[in-house]
C-alpha positions as semicolon CSV with decimal commas, in nm:
position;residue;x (nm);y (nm);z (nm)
1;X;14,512;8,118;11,930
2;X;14,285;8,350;11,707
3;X;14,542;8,420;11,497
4;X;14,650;8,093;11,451
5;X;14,263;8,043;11,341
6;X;14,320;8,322;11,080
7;X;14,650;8,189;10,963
8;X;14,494;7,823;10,909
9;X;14,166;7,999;10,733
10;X;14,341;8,172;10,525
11;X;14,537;7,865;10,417
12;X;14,282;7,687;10,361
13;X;14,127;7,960;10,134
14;X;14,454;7,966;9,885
15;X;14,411;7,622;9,906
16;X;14,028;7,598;9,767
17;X;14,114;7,862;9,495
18;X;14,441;7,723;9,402
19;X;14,263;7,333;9,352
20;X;13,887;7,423;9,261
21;X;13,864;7,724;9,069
22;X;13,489;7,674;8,994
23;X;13,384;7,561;9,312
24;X;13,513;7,899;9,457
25;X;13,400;8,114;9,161
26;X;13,038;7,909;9,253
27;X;13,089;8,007;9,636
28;X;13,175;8,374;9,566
29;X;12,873;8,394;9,304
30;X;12,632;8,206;9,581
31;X;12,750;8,488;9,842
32;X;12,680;8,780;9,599
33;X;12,339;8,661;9,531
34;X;12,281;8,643;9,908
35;X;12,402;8,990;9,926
36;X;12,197;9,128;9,664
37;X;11,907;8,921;9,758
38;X;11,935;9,097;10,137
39;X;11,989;9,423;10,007
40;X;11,650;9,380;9,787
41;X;11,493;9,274;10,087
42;X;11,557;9,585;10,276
43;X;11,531;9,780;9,977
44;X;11,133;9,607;9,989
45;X;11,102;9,646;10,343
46;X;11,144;10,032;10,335
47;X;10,924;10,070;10,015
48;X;10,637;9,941;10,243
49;X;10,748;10,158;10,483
50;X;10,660;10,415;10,274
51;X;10,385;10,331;10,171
């Protein structure tokens, strides 16, 4: 069953590349922001740490 899950997903996801381009280029841009934006928040967290 879970890989049947995976299997779907990752049809699904060459799907949504394949017919909207910018909507995934958006998605994958929206995640690295989150990323960046979590990593500045621990980055902030330990600078009052240290402080």
């Amino acid at each position: 069953m879970k890989k049947a899950i995976q299997v779907v997903l990752v049809i699904f996801v060459i799907y949504f590349l394949l017919t909207n381009p910018t909507g995934a280029a958006n998605a994958v841009e929206q995640i690295f922001n989150w990323i960046v934006d979590a990593l500045g928040a621990i980055a902030s967290f330990f600078q009052s740490l240290l402080n």
